[in-house]
C-alpha angles and dihedrals in degrees: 000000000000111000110253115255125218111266091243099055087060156290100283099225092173141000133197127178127252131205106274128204139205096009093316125120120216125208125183104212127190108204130206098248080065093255117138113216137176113220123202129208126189141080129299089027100134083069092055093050088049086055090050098048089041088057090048092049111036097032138034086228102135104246123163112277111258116241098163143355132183130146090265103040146024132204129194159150113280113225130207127251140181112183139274134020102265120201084261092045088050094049094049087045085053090059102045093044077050094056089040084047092050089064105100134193139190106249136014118260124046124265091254132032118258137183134245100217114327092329121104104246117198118228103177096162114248142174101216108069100194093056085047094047088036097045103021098039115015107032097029088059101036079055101050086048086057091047089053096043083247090131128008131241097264086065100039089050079043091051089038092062095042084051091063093054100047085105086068103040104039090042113189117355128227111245127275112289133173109252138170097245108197091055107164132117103290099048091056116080114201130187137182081342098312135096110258095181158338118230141175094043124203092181129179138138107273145131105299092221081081090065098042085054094054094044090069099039092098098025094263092159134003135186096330093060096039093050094043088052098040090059091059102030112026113222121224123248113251088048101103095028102050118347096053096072090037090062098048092061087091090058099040083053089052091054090039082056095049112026105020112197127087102358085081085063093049088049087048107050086049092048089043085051095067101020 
């Protein structure tokens, strides 16, 4: 059954069920007044719609409108798609990441804590980006796997040491900017060779170079993307070669915490890499 929906946001007049994800169910629902909306029922969902609402009104990045958010439901916009990332959507998806990635801030972190898919994420703000990345993202969520029997004692002593030596292999940080933070495919919404739309937010305040990492762990964007991006925000040499896959070591954790499988292997190679 559809999830009920607030008198104020509409009359529902059909609903048809979407494909859900981490525990979420999805409903496109056609109202009487003829808009067409997406709820969203599951738990933690008030902070989505804050990062939602954080991402309309501090960014020109293109989000669902926001007709409703509460723990429990979401409400919002739907937004047309038509398939896959083309070589023109991934360029205009370079620019817009470029303008997202142009809001600075003065410390690294977010004023409140938020979460990358159903998981809590830490944001305590902070001016020193490598003990963030290496407390608040790496080590927080390789600790969180052991405690879950996710990964086993051998990989988290092998991450603990490459965590000790993260000064010497991410160098000096950009300065704090706004990003995404959980940039892959699904979360990227094209259409007629544009980008319509970003969903499913895991915003606070990094290095960009983190959400240019995840964006190509499953191959979310290519050369187009990274050209076009490269044209407006220089990235730095050493990206592509070392601190990309240190970087995706969060994500891959995150997928280790939830899936299991074969995302230990992934952590463990990279670890392996530097170890």
């Amino acid at each position: 059954m559809p999830p009920k929906i607030p008198d104020g946001v509409g009359t529902v007049a059909s609903a048809k069920p979407l494909a859900g994800g981490n525990a979420a169910e999805l409903w496109l629902l056609d109202l009487a007044d003829g808009r067409r909306v997406v709820a969203k029922s599951g738990k933690g969902l008030a902070l989505e719609g804050m990062m939602l609402r954080h991402l309309a009104e501090h960014s020109r990045l293109p989000v669902p409108e926001l007709f409703h958010a509460d723990d429990r439901l979401l409400v919002m916009s739907h937004v047309e798609s038509d398939g896959g990332l083309t070589a023109s959507a991934q360029e205009h998806a370079a620019e817009l990441v470029a303008a997202l990635h142009g809001i600075g801030a003065a410390r690294y972190g977010f004023p409140q804590d938020t979460l990358i898919g159903p998981l809590p994420q830490p944001n305590p703000e902070s001016d020193d980006w490598i003990a963030f990345f290496r407390d608040h993202r790496l080590m927080h969520m390789a600790r969180k796997a052991l405690d879950e029997r996710r990964i086993d004692g051998a990989l988290m002593a092998a991450i603990e040491r490459l965590a000790a030596r993260l000064p010497d292999l991410i160098g000096e940080p950009a300065p704090p900017s706004l990003i995404h933070g959980d940039l892959w495919g699904g979360n990227v919404l094209a259409f007629r060779g544009r980008v319509a739309g970003f969903i499913d937010p895991a915003i606070h305040h990094a290095d960009p170079e983190i959400e240019l990492a995840f964006s190509t762990l499953f191959g979310t964007f290519g050369e187009p993307f990274f050209r076009r991006y490269h044209e407006l925000r220089p990235i730095r040499p050493g990206f592509f070669e070392v601190r990309r896959d240190l970087y995706n070591l969060y994500p891959l954790l995150v997928h280790v915490r939830l899936f299991g499988g074969s995302y230990r292997g992934q952590v463990a190679r990279i670890v392996n890499r530097f170890g």
